[in-house]
C-alpha positions in Angstrom: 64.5 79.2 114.8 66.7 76.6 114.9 69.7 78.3 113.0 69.1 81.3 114.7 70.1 79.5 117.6 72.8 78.5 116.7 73.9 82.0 115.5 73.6 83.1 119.2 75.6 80.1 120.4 78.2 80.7 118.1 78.7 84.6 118.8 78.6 83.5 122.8 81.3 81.3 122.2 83.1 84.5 120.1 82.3 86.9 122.7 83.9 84.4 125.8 87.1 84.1 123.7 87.7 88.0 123.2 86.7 88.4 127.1 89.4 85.6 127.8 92.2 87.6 125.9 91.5 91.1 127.9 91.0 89.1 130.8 94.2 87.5 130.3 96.0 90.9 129.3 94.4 93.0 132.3 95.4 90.5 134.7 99.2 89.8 133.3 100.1 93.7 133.5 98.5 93.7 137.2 100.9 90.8 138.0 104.0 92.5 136.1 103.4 95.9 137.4 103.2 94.3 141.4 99.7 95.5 142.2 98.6 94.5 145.4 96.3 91.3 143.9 97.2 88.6 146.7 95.0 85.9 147.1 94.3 83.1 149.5 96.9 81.2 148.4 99.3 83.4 147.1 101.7 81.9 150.1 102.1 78.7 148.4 103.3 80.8 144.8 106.5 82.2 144.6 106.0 86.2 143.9 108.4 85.4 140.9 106.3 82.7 139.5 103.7 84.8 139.8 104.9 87.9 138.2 107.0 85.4 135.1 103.1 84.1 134.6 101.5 87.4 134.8 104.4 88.3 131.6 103.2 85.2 129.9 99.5 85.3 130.4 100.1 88.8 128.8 101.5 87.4 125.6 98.7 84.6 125.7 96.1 87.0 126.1 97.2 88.6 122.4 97.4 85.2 121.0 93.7 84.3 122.4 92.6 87.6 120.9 93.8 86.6 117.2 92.2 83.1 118.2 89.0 85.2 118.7 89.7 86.9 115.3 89.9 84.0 113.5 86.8 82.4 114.8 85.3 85.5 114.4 85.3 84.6 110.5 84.4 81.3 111.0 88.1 79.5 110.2 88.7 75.6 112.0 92.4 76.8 112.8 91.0 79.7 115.3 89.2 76.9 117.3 92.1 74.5 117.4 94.5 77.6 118.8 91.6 78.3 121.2 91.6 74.7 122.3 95.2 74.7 123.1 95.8 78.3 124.4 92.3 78.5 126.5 93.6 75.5 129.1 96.9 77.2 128.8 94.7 80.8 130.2 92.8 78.7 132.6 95.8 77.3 134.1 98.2 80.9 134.2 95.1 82.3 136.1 95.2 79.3 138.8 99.0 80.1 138.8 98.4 83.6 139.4 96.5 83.4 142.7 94.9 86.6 143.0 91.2 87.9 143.2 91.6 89.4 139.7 92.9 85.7 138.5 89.6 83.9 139.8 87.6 85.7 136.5 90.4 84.7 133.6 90.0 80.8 135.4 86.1 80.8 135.2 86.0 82.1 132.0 88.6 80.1 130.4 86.6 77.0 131.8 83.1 78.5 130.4 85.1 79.4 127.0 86.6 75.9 126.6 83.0 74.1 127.1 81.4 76.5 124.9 83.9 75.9 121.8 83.3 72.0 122.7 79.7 72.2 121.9 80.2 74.6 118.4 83.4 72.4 117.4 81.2 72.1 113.8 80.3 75.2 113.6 83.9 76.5 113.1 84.6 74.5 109.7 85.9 77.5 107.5 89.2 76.2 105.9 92.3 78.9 105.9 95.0 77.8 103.4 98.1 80.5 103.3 99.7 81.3 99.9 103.1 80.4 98.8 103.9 84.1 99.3 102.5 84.1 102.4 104.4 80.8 103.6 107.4 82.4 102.8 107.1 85.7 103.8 106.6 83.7 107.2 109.3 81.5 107.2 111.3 84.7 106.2 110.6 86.4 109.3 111.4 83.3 111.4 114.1 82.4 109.9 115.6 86.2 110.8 114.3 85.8 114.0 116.3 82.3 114.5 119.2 83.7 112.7 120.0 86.8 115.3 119.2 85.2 118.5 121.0 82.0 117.7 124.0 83.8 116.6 124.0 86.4 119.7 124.4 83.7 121.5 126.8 81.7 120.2 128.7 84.6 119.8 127.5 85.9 123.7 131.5 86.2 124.4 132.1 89.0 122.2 129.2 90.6 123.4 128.7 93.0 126.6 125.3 92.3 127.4 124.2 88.7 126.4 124.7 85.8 128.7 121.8 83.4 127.8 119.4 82.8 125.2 116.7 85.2 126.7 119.4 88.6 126.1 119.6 87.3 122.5 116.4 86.8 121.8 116.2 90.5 123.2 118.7 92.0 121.5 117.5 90.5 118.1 114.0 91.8 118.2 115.4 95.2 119.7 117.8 95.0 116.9 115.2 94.2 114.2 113.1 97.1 115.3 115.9 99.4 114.9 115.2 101.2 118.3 118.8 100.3 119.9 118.5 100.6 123.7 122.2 100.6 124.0 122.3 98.0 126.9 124.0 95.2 124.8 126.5 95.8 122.4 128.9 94.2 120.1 132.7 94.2 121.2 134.7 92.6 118.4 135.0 93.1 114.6 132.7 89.9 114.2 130.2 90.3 116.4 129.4 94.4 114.4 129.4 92.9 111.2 127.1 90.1 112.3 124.8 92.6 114.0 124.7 94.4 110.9 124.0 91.5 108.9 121.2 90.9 111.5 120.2 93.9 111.1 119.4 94.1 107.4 117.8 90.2 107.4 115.0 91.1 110.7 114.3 94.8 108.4 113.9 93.0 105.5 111.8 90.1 106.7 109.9 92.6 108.9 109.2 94.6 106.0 107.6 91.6 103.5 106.1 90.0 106.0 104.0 93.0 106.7 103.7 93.9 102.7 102.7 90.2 102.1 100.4 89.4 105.6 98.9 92.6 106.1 98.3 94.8 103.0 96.0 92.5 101.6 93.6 92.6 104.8 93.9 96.2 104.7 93.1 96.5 101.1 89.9 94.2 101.6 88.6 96.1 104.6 89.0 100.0 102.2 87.6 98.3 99.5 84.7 96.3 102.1 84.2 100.1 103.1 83.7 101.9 99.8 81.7 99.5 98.5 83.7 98.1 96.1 
């Protein structure tokens, strides 16, 4: 009775975390997109406070949701990113200031007490492989490399003035779609876009080989019964 008990208790706390991370998502695109969501004291929030929160609440909801994932399966580090992201939801929300922001705060509060009292029940160790260590350190290290170098370079390019256009125009780069809104205007600045370029598509490409293929292949072979 006992452990079935703490089963339920476990899967509540779960359940609160992935309803934190759409909560968190829904809310950050209402804020982004301008949606009439004022509050009673949206007055006392800048609307550009409010709308840079709502962008990152949005990014904090998907890192809450691979918090959820992770103690989903059990794993200690998917409680200690809850216990540092869920505060980090609870206080967005409060930032936020809307009638749609009121739900993310009370059930980042609810969220946080529930993972206090199943600390121990979390305990599953997760310890990355060499290869997947590298892999990424690869991919930050690519990361680093473009936006650092955009922008130390920002004078030779039309489009990047501070460290936010790099970082930008690296990932932009790195996925290879090429908006056209920042480009290179000296000899320097195209061959260090190209060598950019091939790092983020190479890193890109192990990290995903190394990080994901491996989940993949354990969920087919979960499902044919192998």
């Amino acid at each position: 009775m006992e452990r079935s008990h703490e089963r339920v208790s476990v899967r509540v706390s779960v359940l609160l975390t992935f309803g934190v991370a759409l909560l968190s998502v829904v809310v950050g695109l209402l804020h982004i997109g301008g949606v009439g969501v004022q509050g009673p004291l949206s007055p006392y929030v800048p609307e550009f406070v409010r709308r840079t929160v709502g962008f990152t609440g949005t990014i904090t909801g998907f890192a809450v949701l691979g918090s959820g994932i992770a103690l989903q399966r059990g794993y200690r580090v998917g409680w200690r990113s809850a216990a540092v992201l869920l505060p980090l939801t609870a206080v967005q929300g409060l930032l936020q200031v809307s009638v749609f922001s009121l739900p993310l705060v009370a059930f980042s509060l609810v969220s946080i007490s529930a993972l206090a009292v199943n600390r121990g029940r979390f305990d599953r160790e997760f310890t990355p492989s060499p290869t997947q260590l590298a892999a990424g350190t690869s991919l930050v290290a690519a990361i680093s490399y473009g936006t650092v170098g955009s922008y130390a370079l920002r004078e030779e390019f039309a489009g990047v003035d501070t460290i936010v256009d790099a970082f930008y125009f690296t990932v932009v780069t790195a996925s290879t779609v090429g908006y056209g809104d920042v480009t290179p205007d000296t000899g320097i600045t195209k061959l260090f876009v190209l060598s950019s370029l091939v790092m983020n598509v190479a890193a890109f490409a192990v990290a995903l080989g190394v990080l994901l293929t491996p989940a993949i292949e354990a969920q087919l072979s979960k499902a044919l019964g192998k």
